[in-house]
TORKOL-4160 file (C-alpha; in steps of 0.2 Angstrom, whole numbers, padded with zeros to 4 digits, m for minus):
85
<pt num="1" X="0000" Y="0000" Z="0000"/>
<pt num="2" X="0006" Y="0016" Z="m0004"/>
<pt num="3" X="0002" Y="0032" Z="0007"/>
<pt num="4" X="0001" Y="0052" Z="m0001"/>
<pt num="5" X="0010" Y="0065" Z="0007"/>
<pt num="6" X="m0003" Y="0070" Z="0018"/>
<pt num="7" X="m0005" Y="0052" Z="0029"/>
<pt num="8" X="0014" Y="0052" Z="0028"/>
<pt num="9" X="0013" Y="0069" Z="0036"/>
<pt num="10" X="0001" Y="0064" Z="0047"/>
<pt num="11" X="0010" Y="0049" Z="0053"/>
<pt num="12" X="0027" Y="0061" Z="0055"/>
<pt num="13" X="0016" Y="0071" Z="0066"/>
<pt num="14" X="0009" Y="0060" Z="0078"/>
<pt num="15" X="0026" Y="0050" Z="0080"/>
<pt num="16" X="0033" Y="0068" Z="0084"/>
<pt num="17" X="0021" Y="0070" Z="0098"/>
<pt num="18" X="0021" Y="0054" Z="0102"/>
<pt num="19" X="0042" Y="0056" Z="0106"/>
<pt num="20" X="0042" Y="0072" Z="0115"/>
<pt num="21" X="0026" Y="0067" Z="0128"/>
<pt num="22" X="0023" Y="0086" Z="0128"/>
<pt num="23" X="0014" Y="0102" Z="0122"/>
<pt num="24" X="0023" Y="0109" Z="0105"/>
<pt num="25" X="0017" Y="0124" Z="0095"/>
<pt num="26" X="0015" Y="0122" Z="0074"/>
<pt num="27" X="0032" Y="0127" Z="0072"/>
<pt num="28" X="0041" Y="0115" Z="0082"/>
<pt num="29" X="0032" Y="0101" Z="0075"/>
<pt num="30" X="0036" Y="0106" Z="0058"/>
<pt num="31" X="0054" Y="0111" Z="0060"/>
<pt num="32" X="0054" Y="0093" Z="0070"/>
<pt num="33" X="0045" Y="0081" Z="0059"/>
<pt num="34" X="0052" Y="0091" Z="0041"/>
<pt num="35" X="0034" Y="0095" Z="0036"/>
<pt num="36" X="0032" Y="0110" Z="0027"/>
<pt num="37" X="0023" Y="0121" Z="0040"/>
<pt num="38" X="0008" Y="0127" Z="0029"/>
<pt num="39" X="0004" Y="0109" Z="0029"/>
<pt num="40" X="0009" Y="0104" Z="0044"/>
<pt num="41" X="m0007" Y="0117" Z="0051"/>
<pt num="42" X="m0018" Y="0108" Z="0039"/>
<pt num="43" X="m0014" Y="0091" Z="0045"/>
<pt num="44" X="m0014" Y="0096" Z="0062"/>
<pt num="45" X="m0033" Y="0103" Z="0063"/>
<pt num="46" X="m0036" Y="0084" Z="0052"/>
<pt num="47" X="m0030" Y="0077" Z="0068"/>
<pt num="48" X="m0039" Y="0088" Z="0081"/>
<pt num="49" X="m0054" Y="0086" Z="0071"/>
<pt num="50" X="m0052" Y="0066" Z="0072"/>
<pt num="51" X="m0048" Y="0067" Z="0091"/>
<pt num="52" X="m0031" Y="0062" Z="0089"/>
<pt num="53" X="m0024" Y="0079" Z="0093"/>
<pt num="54" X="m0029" Y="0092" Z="0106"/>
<pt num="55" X="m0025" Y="0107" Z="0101"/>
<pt num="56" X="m0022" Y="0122" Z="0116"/>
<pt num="57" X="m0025" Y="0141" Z="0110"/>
<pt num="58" X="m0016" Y="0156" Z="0117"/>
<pt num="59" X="0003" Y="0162" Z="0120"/>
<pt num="60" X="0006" Y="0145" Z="0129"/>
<pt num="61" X="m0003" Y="0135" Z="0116"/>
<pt num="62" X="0001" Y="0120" Z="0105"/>
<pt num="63" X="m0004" Y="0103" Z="0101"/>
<pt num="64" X="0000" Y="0085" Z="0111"/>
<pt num="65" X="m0008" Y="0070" Z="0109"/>
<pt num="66" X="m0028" Y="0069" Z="0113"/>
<pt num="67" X="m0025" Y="0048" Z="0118"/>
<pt num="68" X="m0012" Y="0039" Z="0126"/>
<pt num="69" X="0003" Y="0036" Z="0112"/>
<pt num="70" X="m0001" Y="0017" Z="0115"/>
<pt num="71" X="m0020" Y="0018" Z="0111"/>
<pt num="72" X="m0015" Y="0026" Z="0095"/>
<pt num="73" X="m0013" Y="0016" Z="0081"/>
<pt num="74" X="m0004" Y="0021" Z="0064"/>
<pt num="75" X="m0018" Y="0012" Z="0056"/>
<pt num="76" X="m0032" Y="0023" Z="0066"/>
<pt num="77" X="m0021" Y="0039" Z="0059"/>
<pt num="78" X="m0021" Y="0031" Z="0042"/>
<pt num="79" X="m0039" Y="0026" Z="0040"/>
<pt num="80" X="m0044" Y="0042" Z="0045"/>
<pt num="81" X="m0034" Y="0055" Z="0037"/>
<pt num="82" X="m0037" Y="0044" Z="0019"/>
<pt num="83" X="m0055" Y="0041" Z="0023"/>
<pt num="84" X="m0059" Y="0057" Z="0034"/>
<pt num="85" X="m0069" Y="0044" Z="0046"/>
């Protein structure tokens, strides 16, 4: 199976979060996972939208993980950013 760009993102970002176990604004996780950051963003509200990511607003904002890393499968990340489940 092949995977776009986007799931491979995805899958960047979520391993990044996953690593680091703490909150990390767009940037970071960009400049971290080698995602251009324009899509990086868009991937990131994907994942919030999925429940994967939480996302925190404000000057002390960011993203982490909504789950556990090991109630997150790559598969979940996969089927949902391919088939927007």
């Amino acid at each position: 199976m092949l995977l776009n760009a986007e799931t491979d993102y995805a899958i960047r970002i979520v391993a990044f979060l996953a690593d680091v176990n703490e909150k990390r604004d767009a940037r970071s996780i960009a400049d971290g996972t080698g995602v251009p950051l324009r899509f990086c963003l868009k991937i990131l509200n994907r994942l919030v939208s999925f429940d994967i990511v939480k996302s925190y607003k404000g000057s002390k904002g960011g993203y982490v993980l909504a789950h556990p890393a090991d109630e997150i499968s790559i598969f979940e990340v996969v089927e949902k950013v391919n088939g927007g489940c």
